[in-house]
C-alpha positions as CSV (number, residue, x, y, z in Angstrom):
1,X,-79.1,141.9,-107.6
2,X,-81.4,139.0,-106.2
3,X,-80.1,135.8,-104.9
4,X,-78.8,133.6,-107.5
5,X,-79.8,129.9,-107.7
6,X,-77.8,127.6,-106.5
7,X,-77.3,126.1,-110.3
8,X,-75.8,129.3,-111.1
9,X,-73.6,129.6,-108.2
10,X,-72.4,126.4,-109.0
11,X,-71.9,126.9,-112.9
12,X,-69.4,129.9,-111.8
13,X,-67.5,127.5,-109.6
14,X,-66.8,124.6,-112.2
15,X,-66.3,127.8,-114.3
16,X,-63.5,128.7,-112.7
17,X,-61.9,125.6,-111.1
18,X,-62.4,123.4,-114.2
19,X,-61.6,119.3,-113.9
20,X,-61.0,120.1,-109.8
21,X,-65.4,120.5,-109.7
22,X,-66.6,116.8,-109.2
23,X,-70.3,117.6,-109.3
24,X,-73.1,118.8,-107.5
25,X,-76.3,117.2,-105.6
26,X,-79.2,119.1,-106.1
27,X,-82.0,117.0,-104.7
28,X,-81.6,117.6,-100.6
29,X,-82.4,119.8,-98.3
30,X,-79.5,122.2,-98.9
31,X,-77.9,121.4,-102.2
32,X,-74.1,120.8,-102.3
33,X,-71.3,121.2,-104.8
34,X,-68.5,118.4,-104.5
35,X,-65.3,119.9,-105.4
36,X,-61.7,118.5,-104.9
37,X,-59.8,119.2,-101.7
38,X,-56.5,121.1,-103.4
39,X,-59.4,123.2,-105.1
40,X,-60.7,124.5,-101.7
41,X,-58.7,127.6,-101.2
42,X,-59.5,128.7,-105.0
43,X,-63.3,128.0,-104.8
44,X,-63.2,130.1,-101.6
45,X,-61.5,132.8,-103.9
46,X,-64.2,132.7,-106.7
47,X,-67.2,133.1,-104.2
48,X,-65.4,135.7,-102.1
49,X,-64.4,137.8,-105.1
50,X,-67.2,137.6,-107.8
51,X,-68.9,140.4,-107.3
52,X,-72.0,138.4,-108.7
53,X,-71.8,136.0,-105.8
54,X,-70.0,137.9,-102.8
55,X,-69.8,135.7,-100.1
56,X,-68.9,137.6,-97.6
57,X,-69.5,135.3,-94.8
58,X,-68.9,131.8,-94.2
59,X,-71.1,130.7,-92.2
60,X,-69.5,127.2,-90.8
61,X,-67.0,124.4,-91.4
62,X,-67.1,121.4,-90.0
63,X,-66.4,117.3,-90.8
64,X,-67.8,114.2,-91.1
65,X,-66.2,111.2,-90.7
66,X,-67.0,107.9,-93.0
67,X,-64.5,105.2,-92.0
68,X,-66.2,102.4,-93.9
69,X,-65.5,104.6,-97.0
70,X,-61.9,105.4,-95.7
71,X,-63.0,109.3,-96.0
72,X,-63.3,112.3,-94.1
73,X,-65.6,114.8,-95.7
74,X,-65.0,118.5,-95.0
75,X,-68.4,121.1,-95.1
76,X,-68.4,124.4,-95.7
77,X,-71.6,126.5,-95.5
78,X,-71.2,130.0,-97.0
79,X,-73.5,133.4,-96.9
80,X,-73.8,136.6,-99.2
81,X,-75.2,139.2,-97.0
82,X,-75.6,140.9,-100.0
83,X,-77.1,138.7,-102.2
84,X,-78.8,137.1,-99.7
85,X,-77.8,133.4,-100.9
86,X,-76.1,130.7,-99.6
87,X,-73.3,128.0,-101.1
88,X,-72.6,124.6,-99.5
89,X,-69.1,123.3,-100.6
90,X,-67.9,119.5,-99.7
91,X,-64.8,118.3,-100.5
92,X,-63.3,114.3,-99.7
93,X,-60.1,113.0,-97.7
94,X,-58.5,109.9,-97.2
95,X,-58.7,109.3,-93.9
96,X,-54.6,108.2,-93.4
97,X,-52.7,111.6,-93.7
98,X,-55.7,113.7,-94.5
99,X,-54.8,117.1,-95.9
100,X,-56.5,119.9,-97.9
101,X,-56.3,123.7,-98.5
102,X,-57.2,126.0,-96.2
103,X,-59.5,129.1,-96.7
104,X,-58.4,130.9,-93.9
105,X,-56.3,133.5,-96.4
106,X,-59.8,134.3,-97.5
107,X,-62.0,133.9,-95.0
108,X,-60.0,135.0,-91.4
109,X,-63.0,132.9,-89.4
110,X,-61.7,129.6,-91.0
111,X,-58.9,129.2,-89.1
112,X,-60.7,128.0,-85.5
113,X,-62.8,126.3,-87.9
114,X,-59.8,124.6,-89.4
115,X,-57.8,124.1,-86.4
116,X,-61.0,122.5,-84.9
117,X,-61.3,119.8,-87.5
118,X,-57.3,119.6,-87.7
119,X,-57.4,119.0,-83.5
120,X,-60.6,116.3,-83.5
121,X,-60.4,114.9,-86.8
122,X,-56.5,115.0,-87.9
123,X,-57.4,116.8,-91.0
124,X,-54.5,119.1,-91.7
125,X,-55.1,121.8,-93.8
126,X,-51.8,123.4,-96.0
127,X,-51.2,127.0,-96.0
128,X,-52.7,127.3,-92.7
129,X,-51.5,130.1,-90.5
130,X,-51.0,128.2,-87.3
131,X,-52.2,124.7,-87.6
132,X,-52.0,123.4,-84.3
133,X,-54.4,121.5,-81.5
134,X,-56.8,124.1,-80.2
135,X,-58.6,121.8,-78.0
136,X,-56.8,119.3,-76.8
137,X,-53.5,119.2,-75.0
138,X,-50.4,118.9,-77.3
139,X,-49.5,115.9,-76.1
140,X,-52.7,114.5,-76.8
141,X,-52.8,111.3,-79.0
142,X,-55.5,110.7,-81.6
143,X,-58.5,112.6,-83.3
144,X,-61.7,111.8,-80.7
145,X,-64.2,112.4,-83.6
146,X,-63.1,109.6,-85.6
147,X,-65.7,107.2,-85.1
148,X,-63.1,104.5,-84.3
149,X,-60.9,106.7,-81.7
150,X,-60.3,104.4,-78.3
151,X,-59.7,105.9,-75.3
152,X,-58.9,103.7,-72.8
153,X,-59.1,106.3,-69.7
154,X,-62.4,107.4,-70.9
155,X,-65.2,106.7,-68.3
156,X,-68.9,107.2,-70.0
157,X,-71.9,108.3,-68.0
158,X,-73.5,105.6,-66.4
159,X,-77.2,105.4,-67.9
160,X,-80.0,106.9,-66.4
161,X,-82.3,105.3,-64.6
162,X,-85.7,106.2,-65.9
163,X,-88.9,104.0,-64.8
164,X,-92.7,104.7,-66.1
């Protein structure tokens, strides 16, 4: 089967999770589908198990962090090796006690991913197998990749010093 487009890969998924897909954005580079945070875990279900879409692989997961919006957006870039297509998922959290599914029952590479985003964001993801810091020390405090994380022992490089 050739790769499906990403309107169809998308139609399955709002298919399947109903009122929990909040759209899509066709028009960039890599078109997304917006989907609710809770939903997560299922939509990594639907494009794991549909043997029309088999994604077998996801590729990354990272986060983004808006603080003028009060949101941390999670991305998640999926593969089919089969297929030969890809899937971009995004999903929004409130910044204050940020929380949403984890993939990691479906996809074992999630959970670094996960515990990444958990250690430098804060994002805590429910139904993780071990959600704890996996950078930072335990008795670290704060999320350094919140734009507004202070650190007062941090020293920056000093800037260089380029003539010409």
């Amino acid at each position: 089967m050739p790769a499906l487009p990403f309107a169809a890969i998308a139609a399955r998924v709002q298919d399947r999770i109903g009122a929990l897909y909040l759209g899509a954005d066709e028009n960039p580079q890599i078109p997304y589908a917006r989907v609710d945070a809770k939903a997560l875990g299922a939509v990594a279900r639907v494009l794991h198990d549909d043997a029309d879409l088999d994604f077998d692989f996801m590729i990354y997961m990272t986060a983004v962090d808006y603080p003028a919006e009060d949101k941390i957006t999670l991305v998640y870039h999926f593969w089919s090796y089969k297929h030969r297509h890809a899937f971009m998922v995004k999903a929004d959290v409130a910044r204050e006690a940020a929380r949403a599914a984890t993939v990691a029952g479906v996809y074992v590479g999630a959970d670094w991913y996960e515990r990444e985003v958990f250690d430098l964001f804060g994002v805590a993801f429910d139904g993780h197998p071990d959600m704890r810091r996996i950078m930072l020390p335990d008795d670290f405090v704060g999320h350094p990749l919140l734009k507004d994380f202070k650190n007062d022992d941090y020293v920056p490089f000093p800037e260089p010093n380029v003539t010409g």
